[in-house]
Structure formats: structure tokens, C-alpha cells
C-alpha positions in Angstrom: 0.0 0.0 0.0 1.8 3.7 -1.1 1.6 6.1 1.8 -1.1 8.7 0.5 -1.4 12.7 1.3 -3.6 13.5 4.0 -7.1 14.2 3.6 -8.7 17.5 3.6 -12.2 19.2 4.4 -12.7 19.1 0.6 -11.3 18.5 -3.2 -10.8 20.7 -5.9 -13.9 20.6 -8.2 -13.7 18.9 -11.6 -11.1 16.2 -10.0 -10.8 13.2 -12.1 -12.0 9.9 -9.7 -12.2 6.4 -9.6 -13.9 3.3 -8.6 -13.6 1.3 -5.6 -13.8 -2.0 -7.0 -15.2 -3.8 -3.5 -18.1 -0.9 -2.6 -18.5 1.0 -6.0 -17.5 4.1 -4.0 -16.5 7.0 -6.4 -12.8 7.8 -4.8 -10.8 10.9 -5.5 -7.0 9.4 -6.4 -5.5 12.4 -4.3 -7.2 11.6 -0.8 -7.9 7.9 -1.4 -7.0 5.8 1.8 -5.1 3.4 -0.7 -4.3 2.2 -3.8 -2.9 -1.3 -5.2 -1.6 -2.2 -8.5 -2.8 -5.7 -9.9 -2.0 -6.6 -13.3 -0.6 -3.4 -14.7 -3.7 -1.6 -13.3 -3.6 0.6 -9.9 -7.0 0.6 -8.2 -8.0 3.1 -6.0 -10.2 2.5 -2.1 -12.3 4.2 -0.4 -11.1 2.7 2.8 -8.2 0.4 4.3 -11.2 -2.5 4.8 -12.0 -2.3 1.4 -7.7 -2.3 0.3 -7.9 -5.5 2.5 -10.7 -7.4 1.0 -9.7 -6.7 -2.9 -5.8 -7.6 -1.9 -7.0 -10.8 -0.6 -8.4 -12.0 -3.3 -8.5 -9.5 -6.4 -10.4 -11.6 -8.9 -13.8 -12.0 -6.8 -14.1 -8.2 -7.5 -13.2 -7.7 -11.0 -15.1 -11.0 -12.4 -18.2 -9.8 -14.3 -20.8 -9.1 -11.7 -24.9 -10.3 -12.8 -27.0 -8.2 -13.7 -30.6 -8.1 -11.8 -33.2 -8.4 -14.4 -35.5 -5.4 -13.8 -39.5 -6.0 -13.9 -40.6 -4.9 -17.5 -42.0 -1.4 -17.9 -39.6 -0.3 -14.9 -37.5 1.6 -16.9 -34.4 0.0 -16.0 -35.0 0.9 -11.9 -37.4 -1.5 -10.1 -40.6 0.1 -9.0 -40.8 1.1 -4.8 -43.9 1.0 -3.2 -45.3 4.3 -2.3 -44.0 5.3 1.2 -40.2 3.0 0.8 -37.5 4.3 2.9 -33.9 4.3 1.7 -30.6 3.8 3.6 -27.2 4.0 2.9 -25.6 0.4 3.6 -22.8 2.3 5.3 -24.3 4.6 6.9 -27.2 2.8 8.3 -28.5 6.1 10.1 -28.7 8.0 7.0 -33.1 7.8 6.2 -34.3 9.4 3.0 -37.8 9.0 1.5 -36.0 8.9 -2.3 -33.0 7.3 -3.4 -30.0 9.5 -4.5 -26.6 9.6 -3.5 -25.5 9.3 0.7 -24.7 12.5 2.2 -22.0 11.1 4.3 -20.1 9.0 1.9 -21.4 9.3 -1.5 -22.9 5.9 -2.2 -26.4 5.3 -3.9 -29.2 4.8 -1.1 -30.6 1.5 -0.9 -34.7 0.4 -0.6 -34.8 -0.3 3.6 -36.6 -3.6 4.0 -39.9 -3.3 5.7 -39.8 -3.8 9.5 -42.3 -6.4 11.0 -45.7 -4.9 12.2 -45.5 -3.9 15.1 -48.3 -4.6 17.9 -50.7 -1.1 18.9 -49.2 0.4 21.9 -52.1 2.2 24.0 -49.9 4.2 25.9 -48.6 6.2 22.8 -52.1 6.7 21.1 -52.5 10.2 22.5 -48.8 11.0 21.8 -48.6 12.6 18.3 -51.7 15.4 19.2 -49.5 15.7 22.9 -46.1 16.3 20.5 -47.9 18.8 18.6 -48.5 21.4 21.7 -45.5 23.8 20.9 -43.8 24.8 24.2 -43.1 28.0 25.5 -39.6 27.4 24.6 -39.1 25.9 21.1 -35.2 24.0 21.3 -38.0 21.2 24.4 -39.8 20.1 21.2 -36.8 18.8 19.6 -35.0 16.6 22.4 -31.7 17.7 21.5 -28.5 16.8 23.3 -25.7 18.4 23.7 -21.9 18.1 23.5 -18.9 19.6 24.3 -18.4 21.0 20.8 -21.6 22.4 19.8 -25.2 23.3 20.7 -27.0 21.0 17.9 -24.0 18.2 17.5 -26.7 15.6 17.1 -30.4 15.0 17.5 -31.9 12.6 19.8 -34.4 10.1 18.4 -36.5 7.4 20.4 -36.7 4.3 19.1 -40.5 4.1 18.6 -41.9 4.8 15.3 -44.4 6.7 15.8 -42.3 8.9 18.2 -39.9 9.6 15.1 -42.9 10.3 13.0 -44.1 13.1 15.1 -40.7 14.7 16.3 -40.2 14.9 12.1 -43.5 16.6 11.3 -43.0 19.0 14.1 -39.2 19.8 13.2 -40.5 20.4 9.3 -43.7 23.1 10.4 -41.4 24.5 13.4 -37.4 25.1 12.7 -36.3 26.3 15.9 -36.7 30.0 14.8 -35.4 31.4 18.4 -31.9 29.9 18.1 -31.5 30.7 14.5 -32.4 34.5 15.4 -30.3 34.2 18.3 -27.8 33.0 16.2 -27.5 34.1 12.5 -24.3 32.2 11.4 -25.9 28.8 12.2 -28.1 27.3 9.7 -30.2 25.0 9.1 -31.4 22.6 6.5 -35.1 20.9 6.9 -34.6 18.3 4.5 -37.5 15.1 4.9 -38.3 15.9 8.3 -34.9 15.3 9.6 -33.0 18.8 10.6 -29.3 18.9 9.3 -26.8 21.5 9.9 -24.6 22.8 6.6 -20.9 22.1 6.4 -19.1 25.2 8.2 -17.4 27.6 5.2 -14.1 25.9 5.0 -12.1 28.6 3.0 -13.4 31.1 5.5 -12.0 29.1 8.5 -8.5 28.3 7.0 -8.3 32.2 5.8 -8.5 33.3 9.1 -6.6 30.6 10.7 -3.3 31.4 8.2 -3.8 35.0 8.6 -3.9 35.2 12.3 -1.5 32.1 12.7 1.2 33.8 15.0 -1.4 35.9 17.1 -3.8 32.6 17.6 -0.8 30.3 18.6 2.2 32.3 20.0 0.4 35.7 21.0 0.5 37.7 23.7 -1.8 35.2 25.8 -0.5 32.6 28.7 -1.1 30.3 26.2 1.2 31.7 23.5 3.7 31.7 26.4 3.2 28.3 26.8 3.3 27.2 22.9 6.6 29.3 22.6 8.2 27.6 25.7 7.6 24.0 24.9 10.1 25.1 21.4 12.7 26.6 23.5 12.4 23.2 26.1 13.3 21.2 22.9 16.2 22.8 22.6 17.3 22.7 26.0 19.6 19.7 25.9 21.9 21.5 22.6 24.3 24.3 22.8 26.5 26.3 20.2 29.1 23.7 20.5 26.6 21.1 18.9 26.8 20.6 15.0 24.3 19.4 12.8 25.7 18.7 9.4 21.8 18.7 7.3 18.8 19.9 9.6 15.2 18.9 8.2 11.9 20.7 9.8 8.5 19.5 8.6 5.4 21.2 9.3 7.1 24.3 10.5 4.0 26.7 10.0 5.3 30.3 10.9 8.8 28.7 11.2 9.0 29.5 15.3 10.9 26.9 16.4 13.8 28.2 14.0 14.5 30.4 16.4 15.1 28.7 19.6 17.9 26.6 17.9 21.1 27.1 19.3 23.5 24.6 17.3 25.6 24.9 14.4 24.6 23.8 10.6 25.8 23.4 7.2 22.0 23.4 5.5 18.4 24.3 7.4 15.8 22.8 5.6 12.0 24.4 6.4 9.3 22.9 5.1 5.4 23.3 4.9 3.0 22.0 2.8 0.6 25.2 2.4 1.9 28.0 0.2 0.7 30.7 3.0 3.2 29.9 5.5 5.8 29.4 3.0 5.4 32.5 1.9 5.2 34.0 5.1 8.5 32.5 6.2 9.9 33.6 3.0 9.4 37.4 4.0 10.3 36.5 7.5 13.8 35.4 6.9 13.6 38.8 4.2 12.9 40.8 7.1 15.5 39.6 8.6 18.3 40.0 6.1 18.2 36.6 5.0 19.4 33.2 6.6 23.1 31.5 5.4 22.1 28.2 4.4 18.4 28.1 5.5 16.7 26.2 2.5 12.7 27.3 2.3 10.8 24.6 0.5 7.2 22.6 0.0 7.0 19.3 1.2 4.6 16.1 2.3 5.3 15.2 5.7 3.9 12.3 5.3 5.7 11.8 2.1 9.2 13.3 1.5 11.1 13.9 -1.3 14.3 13.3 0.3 17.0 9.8 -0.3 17.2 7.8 2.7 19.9 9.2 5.6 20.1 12.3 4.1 19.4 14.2 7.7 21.6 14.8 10.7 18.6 16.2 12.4 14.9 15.9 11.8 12.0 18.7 13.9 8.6 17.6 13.8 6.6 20.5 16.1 3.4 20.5 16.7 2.5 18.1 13.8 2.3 14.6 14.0 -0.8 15.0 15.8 -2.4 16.6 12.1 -1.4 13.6 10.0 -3.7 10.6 9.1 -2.0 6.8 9.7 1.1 8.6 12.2 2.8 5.1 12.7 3.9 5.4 8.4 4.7 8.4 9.2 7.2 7.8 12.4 8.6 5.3 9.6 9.4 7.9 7.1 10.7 10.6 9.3 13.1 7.9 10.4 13.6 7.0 7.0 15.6 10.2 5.9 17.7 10.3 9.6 21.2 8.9 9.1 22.3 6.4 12.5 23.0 8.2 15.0 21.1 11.3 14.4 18.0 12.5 16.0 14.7 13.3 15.7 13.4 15.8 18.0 9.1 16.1 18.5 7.1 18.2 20.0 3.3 16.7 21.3 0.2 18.7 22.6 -1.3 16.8 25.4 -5.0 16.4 23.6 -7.2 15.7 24.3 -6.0 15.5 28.1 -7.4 17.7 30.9 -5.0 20.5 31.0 -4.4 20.8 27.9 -8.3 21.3 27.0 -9.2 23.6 29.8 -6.0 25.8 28.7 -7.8 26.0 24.9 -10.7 26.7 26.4 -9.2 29.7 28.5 -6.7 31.1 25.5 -7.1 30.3 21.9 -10.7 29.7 21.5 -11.6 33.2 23.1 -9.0 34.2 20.9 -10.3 32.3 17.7 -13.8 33.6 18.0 -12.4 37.5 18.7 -10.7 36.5 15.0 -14.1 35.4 13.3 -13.6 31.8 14.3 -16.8 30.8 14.6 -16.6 26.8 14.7 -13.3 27.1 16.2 -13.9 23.6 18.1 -15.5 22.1 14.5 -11.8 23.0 13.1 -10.0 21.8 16.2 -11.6 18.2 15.8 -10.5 17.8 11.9 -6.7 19.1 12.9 -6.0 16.9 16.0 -6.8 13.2 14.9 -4.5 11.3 16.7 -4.8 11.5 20.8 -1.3 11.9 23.0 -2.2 8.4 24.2 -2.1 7.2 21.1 1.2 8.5 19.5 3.0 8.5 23.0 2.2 4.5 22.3 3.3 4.5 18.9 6.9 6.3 19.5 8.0 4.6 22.9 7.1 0.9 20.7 9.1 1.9 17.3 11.5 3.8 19.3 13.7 2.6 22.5 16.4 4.5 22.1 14.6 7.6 23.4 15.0 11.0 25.8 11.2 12.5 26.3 10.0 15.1 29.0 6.5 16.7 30.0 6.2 20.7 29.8 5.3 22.5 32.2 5.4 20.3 35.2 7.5 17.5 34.2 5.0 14.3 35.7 4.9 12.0 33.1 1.3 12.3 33.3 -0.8 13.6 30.3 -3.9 15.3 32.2 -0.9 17.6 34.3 0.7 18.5 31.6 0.3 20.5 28.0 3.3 19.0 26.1 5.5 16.0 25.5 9.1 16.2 24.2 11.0 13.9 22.8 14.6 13.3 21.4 15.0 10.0 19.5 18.6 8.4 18.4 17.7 7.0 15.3 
């Protein structure tokens, strides 16, 4: 399987796709979870399961597959009774009352197969006329539930059916018109009874994110202190007297951690893979008359263009926790280290106590001051991999180790915001 770039919020429109030969998914090549060449051919997945199934035995899913002979007069799509609900096989949640494509992941809807009758239930005969007395305060009528990252993450739905009837009739004739006055920049789509909230506007969210990247993350706030002192901790154990023939940095956003280093080099390579904050360390280093031997340039993290032990020293800040399948990636930072040199990484301790009740205090204030509106939406796509997790994943892969916790040095995640680590490759 050929490590892939990490996925994104979206794709550029009018990308060319491809099939998954297991589900029949429509996959873009670019953010595919994985590809495998068979007989001169590369196929493209949808999903490591579906990689799996097709690897094992390739031939099951590209033999000719029968076709279902349609009733006659059908026009090629067999006729639903009036009423049929459809599903998505994947998505068993998803409930439409025509088929069309899934809104979760694409794939055509399926005909739901009809339930058993169920037996009258007394108790809920008076229930639908009791549902339809509107409250004084609307948000009662829809049962909603909250969560830590929103005031509608989900909707709550009982189990009976003709509960779910009801709650949908009264979410279609009443949409909740005192939050969505209350609150402008949420909305709302009624579509079949079932109330859905849009995507949040991803180029607005990144735009202010790159434009306010240094004030968000290393500003004046007790958190920016924070952020700027776990670089300066990495550095700790190195002096002037330490050289570093070829340093690679990955992921270096605003390039911060550039200067907290204190050792001698031949070559500084800082890399990114967004143009904004390579041009924004471009005119930093301008502003600064220029770097000797500090190399600016775009690269894949997960992916680098680089010949094996080509690196004296490799800086990953503040990143590993943004990149999908982190063990390949452990594997190809090591990759490009030459013995003997290290690989120095920075960790925020999420989603541990501390670490969230600090966000909560600094940046997201800060964030929603900068326009930020689903701040904690944006939050949840960037951190996909928990400190448990990779703090598992680099003490198996890597004995030969140094790590420390920042600020208070317990090696405890919930008392701490960061974790530092030096690795000897």
C-alpha cells in the first residue's frame, strides 16, 4: 500500500475519480485511503477494509458481476412502493424518502426492508396530538443533546416509530426560529423531516486561521507563552558547540521553532505543505536579512522527497498530531535520519485535561475574537490522533529515546500540556 497525502475538508472541483472495486465508491485518487496495483492496473479504495478485501483476493471483485433483471416497464429501476424508505448500507443512520446519492459518503441509497408490524401500543395513542402542543420554549420540542463541541452536534431520536414520525413533522412546520435569530451564522437545512446542519465555510475558517496564525498560537496570551516555551524546552539539551551537518523541519507553519535553535549547521531545511506559511516564512527570513544556508521549501510530511539518511537532524513541532496513519509516518521521518542522528518532537497533550481547559481559556476566546466561529469544529479535523495514542506508537518503534513533559514534568498527560522527545535514530 503507497503512503497517501492526508485528507482535507474538501477537493478541488472537476477532479478526475475512480472506482472502488469492493463498494463501487467513487474515490478521488489524491485523498484515497489506498491504492494497489494488480495486473498493470492501480486501483483506487475508499477505505483500508475495502484495500484489504480486494488484496486478498482480487479476482472475486473484477469478475463480471450479474445483472438483476428489472420488472418490465420499470425503466431500467425496479418500482418502490409508495411510502419505501432508503438507507445508505454504510451509513445505516442516514433515512431518505427517495434514493440518490448518501450524504456522508457518496454511495447510492438502498430500498430499507420493511420492518415487522408492530403490535398497537395504547400508551402512545394520544402522543402525536401531545407532541404537537408547541412549548413555550421551542429548542423542548426537539429533544436535542448536547456536546462539548456544539449546541446542535446531534439529534436525539427514540426508538418508537411513531415517536420519530411526530418529532419529524414538528421539526418540518417549526425550525427552531429562536436559536436561528439568536444565532445568524448557524443554519439549518429541513430536509424530509430530519433537521441537518450545513458544512461550516471551510475557505473562511482556514483564511482566518493562516492569517492570524502567530497571534492565535504564539500571541501575547498565557497560552502563547506556553506554545513558545515548549520550542525553547526542545532545545534545552543543545548548545552552540553542537553541529548538525543537514537539519530537516517538517510542518514548520510560521517557522517558530527556528529560532530557539542554538547549534551549528551546514544546510536548514523548512518545510510546509501550504503556500501561506511558506510565503510568510519567505518574508520573514527577508525581514530579517536573509538566513546563510536556511533552505525554504514545499514538502509532504507524510511523504518526502528526500534519499534515505540524508538528515543529521529531523524537527517535527506540533504536527504529527495533524497527519492521518502517524505510525507510516514515524517510519518515514526515520527513513531520511542517518544512524546516529535525531529526531526531536514536539506533542500537545490532547485531548488531556490540561491541555483542554487551557484551549478553552486562551485560543478559542482568541479564535472567535478573529471570526472563528466553529473554532472547536476546526479543532476536531486538525487533532486526529490523541497523545495516548502516539505517545504509544513512538516509545514501541523507538527505545532509544529521551522524552520530558512541559510545564510540570509528571509524566502524566492530564498535568501536563506537552511532550518532548529526542529519538537516536
Amino acid at each position: 500500500m503507497e503512503a497517501m497525502p492526508p485528507t482535507g475538508p474538501w477537493r478541488p472541483p472537476g477532479a478526475a475519480t475512480a472506482t472502488d472495486p469492493v463498494c463501487g465508491m467513487e474515490v478521488d485518487p489524491t485523498h484515497a485511503a489506498g491504492s494497489h496495483l494488480h495486473q498493470g492496473r492501480r486501483f483506487f479504495f475508499c477505505s483500508v477494509h475495502c484495500l484489504e478485501v480486494f488484496r486478498a483476493d482480487p479476482e472475486k471483485y473484477l469478475a463480471p458481476r450479474p445483472v438483476r433483471q428489472e420488472p418490465e416497464g420499470s425503466g431500467g429501476t425496479a418500482r418502490q412502493p409508495d411510502g419505501a424508505i432508503y438507507t445508505c448500507p454504510m451509513h445505516p443512520e442516514v433515512r431518505s424518502a427517495k434514493p440518490g446519492p448518501c450524504p456522508i459518503c457518496g454511495m447510492a441509497l438502498e430500498p430499507l426492508e420493511p420492518a415487522a408490524p408492530e403490535e398497537a401500543n395504547s400508551e402512545l395513542a394520544g402522543l402525536p396530538q401531545l407532541l404537537f402542543t408547541i412549548p413555550r420554549n421551542p429548542r423542548k420540542a426537539f429533544h436535542f443533546d448536547r456536546s462539548p463541541y456544539g449546541d446542535l452536534s446531534r439529534v436525539a431520536y427514540p426508538s418508537t416509530r411513531d415517536f420519530l414520525r411526530s418529532q419529524a413533522s414538528l421539526r418540518t412546520r417549526f425550525p427552531c426560529p429562536r436559536n436561528s435569530a439568536r444565532h445568524p451564522h448557524r443554519q439549518f437545512v429541513v430536509n424530509e423531516g430530519v433537521l441537518v446542519k450545513q458544512d461550516p465555510d471551510f475557505s473562511s475558517i482556514y483564511a482566518a486561521y493562516y492569517r492570524d496564525y502567530d497571534k492565535l498560537n504564539y500571541g501575547t496570551s498565557l497560552s502563547g507563552f506556553f506554545m513558545s516555551q515548549s520550542h525553547k524546552a526542545l532545545e534545552k539539551h543543545l548548545n552552540p558547540l553542537d553541529h548538525f551537518a543537514k537539519v530537516l523541519e517538517v510542518g514548520a507553519g510560521s517557522s517558530q521553532h527556528f529560532k530557539y535553535v542554538k547549534h551549528t549547521y551546514d544546510e536548514y531545511h523548512i518545510t510546509d505543505l501550504n503556500e501561506e506559511m511558506l510565503q510568510h516564512i519567505s518574508r520573514k527570513m527577508n525581514a530579517n536579512g536573509g538566513r546563510k544556508n536556511v533552505i525554504v521549501s514545499k514538502q509532504d510530511a507524510t511523504a518526502l522527497n528526500y534519499p534515505d539518511q540524508s538528515f543529521d537532524r529531523f524537527i517535527g513541532t506540533h504536527v504529527l498530531e495533524h497527519l492521518p496513519n502517524p505510525i507510516k509516518v514515524l517510519k518515514e521521518w526515520n527513513r531520511v535520519v542517518r544512524p546516529g542522528g535525531y529526531i526531536s518532537i514536539i506533542l500537545p497533550c490532547d485531548p488531556a485535561w490540561l491541555w483542554r481547559m487551557g484551549r478553552h481559556l486562551g485560543p478559542r476566546k482568541s479564535a472567535k475574537k478573529a471570526g472563528m466561529e466553529e473554532y472547536d469544529y476546526f479543532e476536531a479535523i486538525e487533532h486526529i490522533n490523541s497523545i495516548y495514542s502516539l505517545v504509544t506508537f513512538i516509545r514501541y518503534y523507538f527505545p532509544n529515546r529521551k522524552e520530558s513533559w512541559h510545564p510540570f514534568r509528571l509524566p502524566v498527560p492530564d498535568l501536563n500540556l506537552f511532550y518532548l522527545c529526542t529519538i537516536t535514530a
